[in-house]
C-alpha positions in Angstrom: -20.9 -39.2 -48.5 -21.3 -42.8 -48.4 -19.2 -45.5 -47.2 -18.5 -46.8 -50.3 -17.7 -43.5 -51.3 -15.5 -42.5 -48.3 -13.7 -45.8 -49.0 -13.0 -45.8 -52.7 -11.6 -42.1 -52.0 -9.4 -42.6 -49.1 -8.0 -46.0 -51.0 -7.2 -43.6 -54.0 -5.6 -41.0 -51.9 -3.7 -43.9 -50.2 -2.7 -45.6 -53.4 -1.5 -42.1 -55.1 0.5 -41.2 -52.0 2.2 -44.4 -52.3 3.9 -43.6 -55.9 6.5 -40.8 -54.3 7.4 -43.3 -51.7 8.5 -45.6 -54.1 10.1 -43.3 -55.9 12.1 -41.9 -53.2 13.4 -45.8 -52.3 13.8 -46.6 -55.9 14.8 -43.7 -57.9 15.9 -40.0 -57.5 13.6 -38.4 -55.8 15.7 -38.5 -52.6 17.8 -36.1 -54.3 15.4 -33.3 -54.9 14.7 -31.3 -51.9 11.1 -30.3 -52.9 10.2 -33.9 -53.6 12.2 -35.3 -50.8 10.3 -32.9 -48.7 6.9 -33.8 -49.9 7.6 -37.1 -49.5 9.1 -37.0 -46.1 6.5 -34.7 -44.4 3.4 -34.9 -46.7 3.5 -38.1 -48.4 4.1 -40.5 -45.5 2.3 -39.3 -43.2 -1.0 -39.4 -45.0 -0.2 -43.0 -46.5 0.2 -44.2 -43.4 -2.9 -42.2 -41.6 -5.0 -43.3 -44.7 -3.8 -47.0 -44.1 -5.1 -46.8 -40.2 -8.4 -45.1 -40.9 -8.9 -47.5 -44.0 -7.7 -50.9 -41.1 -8.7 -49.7 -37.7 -11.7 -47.3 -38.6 -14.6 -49.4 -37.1 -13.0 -50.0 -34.1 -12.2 -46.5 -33.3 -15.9 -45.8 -33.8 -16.9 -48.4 -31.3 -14.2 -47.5 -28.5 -15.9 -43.7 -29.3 -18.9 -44.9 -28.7 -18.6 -47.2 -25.6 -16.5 -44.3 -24.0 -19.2 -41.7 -24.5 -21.8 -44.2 -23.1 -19.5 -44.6 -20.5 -19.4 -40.9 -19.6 -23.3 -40.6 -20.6 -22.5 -38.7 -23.3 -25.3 -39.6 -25.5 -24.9 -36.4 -28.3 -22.3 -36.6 -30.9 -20.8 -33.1 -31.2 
């Protein structure tokens, strides 16, 4: 997969996630407990994982890689 692709993907999957939490602020869905539940321990979660990986994702691929050059760890397993 490419980066473009990766990226357009995990900004979709970020983007969608986002629509429960709005609706949980805004309207009922704090009120259904399947929904409510989603949103708490599914939705969330993911938004805001997608949101670090989509922010911070170069520079957890550099500290990765200056730590296994560090150790001499030169194979990516």
């Amino acid at each position: 997969m490419s980066s473009l692709h990766e990226r357009t993907l995990i900004r979709t999957l970020h983007l969608v996630l986002s629509i429960p939490i709005i609706g949980f602020i805004y309207g009922p869905v704090a009120h259904i407990p399947p929904a409510a539940f989603f949103t708490r321990f599914f939705a969330v979660p993911l938004t805001i994982a997608s949101g670090i990986w989509l922010w911070q994702k170069q520079r957890l691929f550099r500290w990765l890689r200056r730590l296994r050059q560090r150790n001499g760890t030169l194979s990516e397993d």
